[in-house]
C-alpha positions in Angstrom: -34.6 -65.1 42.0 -37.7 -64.8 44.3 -39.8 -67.1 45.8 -42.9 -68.8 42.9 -46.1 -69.2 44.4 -47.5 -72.9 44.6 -44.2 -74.6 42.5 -41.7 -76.9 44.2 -38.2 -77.5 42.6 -36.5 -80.7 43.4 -33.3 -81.7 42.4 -33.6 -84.9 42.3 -30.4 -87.3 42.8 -29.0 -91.0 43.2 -27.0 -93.8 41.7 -28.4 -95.3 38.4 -30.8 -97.6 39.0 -32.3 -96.4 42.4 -35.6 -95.6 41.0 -35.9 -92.0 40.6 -38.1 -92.0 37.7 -40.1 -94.4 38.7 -40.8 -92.5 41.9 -41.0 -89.2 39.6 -43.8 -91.0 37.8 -45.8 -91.5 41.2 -45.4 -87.5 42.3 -47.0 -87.0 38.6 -49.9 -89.3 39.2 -50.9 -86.2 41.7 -49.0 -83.3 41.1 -48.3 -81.5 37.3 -44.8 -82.6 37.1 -41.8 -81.4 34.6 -38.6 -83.5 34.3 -35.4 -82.5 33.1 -31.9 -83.5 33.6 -29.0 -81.7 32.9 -27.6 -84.9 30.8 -30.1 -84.1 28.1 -28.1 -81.7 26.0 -25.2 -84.1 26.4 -26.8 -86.7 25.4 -27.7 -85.1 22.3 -24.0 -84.0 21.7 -22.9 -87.7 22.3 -25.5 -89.2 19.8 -23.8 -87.1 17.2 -20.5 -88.7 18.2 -21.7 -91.9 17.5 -23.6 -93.0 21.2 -26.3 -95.3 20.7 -27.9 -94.7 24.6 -26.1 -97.6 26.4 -26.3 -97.4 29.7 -22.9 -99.1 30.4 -20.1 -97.9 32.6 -17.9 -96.7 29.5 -21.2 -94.8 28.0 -21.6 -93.1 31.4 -18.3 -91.9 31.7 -18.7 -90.6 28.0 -21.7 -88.8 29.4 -20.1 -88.0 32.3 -16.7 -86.5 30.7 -18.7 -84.2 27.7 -20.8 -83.0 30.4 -17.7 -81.9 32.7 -16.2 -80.4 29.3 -19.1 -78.6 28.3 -19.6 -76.5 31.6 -15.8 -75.7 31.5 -16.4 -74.4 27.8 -19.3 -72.9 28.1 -21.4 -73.9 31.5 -23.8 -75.3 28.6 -25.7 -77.6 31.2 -26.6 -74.7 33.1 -27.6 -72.3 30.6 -30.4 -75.5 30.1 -31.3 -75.7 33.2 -32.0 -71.7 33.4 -34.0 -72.2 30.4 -36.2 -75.1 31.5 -36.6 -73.4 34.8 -37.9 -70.4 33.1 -40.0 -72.3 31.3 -41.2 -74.3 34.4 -41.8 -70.8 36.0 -44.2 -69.9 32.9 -47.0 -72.7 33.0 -48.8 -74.4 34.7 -46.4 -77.1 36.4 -46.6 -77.5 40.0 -43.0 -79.8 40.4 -40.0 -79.6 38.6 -37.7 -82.6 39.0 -34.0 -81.4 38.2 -31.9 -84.8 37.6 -28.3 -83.7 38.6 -25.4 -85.5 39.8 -22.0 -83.3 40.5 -21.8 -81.7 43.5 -20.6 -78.6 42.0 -23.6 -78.1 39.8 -26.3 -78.8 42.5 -24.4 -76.3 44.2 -24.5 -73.7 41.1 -28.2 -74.7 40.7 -29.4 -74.2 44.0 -27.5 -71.2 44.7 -29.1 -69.7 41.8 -32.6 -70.5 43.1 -32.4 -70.3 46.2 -35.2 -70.5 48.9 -37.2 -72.0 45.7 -35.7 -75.4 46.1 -34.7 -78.3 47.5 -32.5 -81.7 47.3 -33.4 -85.3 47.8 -31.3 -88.5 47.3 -32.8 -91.4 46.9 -30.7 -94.7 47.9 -31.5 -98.2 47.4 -29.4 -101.4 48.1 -28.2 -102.3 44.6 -25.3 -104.5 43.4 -23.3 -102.0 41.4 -21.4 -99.3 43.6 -18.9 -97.8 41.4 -19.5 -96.8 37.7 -16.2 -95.6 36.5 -16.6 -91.7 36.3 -16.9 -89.0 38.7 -20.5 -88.0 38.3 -22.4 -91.2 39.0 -19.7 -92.9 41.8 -20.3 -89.2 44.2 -23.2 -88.8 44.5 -23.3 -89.3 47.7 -21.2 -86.3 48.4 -23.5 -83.4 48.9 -25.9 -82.2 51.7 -29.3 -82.9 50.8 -32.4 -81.5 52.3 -34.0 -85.1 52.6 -32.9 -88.4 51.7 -35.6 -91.2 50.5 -34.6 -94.8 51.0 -36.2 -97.0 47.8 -36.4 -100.2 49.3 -39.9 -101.2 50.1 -41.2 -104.0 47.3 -42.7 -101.8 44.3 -46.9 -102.2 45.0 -46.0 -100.2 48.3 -43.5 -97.9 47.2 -45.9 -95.8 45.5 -47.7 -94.6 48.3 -45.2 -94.5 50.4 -43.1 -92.2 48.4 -45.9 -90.2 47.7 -46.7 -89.6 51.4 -43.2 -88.8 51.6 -43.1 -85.9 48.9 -46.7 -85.0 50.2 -44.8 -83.6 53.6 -41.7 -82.1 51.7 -44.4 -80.0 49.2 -46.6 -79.4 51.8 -44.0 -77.9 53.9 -42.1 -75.6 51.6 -45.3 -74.3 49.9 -47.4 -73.7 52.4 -44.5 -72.8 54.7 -43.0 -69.7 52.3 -47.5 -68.8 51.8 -47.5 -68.6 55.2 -44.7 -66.0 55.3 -46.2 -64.0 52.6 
């Protein structure tokens, strides 16, 4: 796919609980923001199987598990990602947030894209380390672009983050206008 003009994709990654949207909500205090995950259509499978939207460890391995399923069936998560990215492509939106957690797929996704995105992990100190399922315990795994640590108190994180996605936009927008 080539390169879009003004529009930053970000796939956006981190244990539950680290604050990413929270610190989504920030970047759309600024920039015109879409968010989508590539749970969402799994989630809407698992309601119909009886999930309520507990966010326990046995409810995220549910997740997990139809999600893995439903890309080796039919790569269903991706096909919804390639539709909300065409739709991100189409309006206005400046950011697209791309909530992913596997490996494989930020792999798929990016390698899709290409030069028209990047990863960031955010990490915070939390007390729960290990969830029970493959998507949410390695995260850690892959080779992001940029890594945010979430652990300034919450009145200062705002700015900070901000600042912090500030140089990332700044940098692969005005880096690829440069080129052009």
């Amino acid at each position: 796919m080539e390169y879009i003009m003004n529009k930053l994709v970000v796939v956006i990654n981190g244990k539950g609980g680290v604050g990413k949207d929270t610190l989504c909500s920030f970047v759309a205090k600024k920039y015109k923001v879409m968010n989508v995950s590539s749970i969402d259509p799994i989630k809407d499978a698992a309601k119909r199987l009886g999930w309520k939207g507990q966010k326990d460890n046995k409810s995220r391995k549910l997740l997990s598990d139809l999600k893995r399923i439903s890309i080796e069936f039919n790569d269903f998560p991706n096909i919804y990602l390639s539709h909300k990215y065409n739709q991100f492509v189409n309006s206005n939106y400046e950011v697209l947030f791309v909530h992913i957690r596997e490996k494989e797929q930020i792999n798929h996704f990016t390698q899709t894209l290409g030069i028209n995105v990047v990863t960031l992990l955010i990490r915070r100190k939390i007390s729960v380390y290990a969830y029970g399922n493959i998507s949410d315990d390695n995260v850690e795994e892959y080779d992001y672009d940029y890594v945010y640590n979430n652990d300034k108190p919450l009145a200062e994180t705002a700015n900070d983050f901000l600042d912090f996605f500030d140089e990332i936009f700044r940098c692969h927008v005005n880096n690829y206008e440069s080129k052009v």
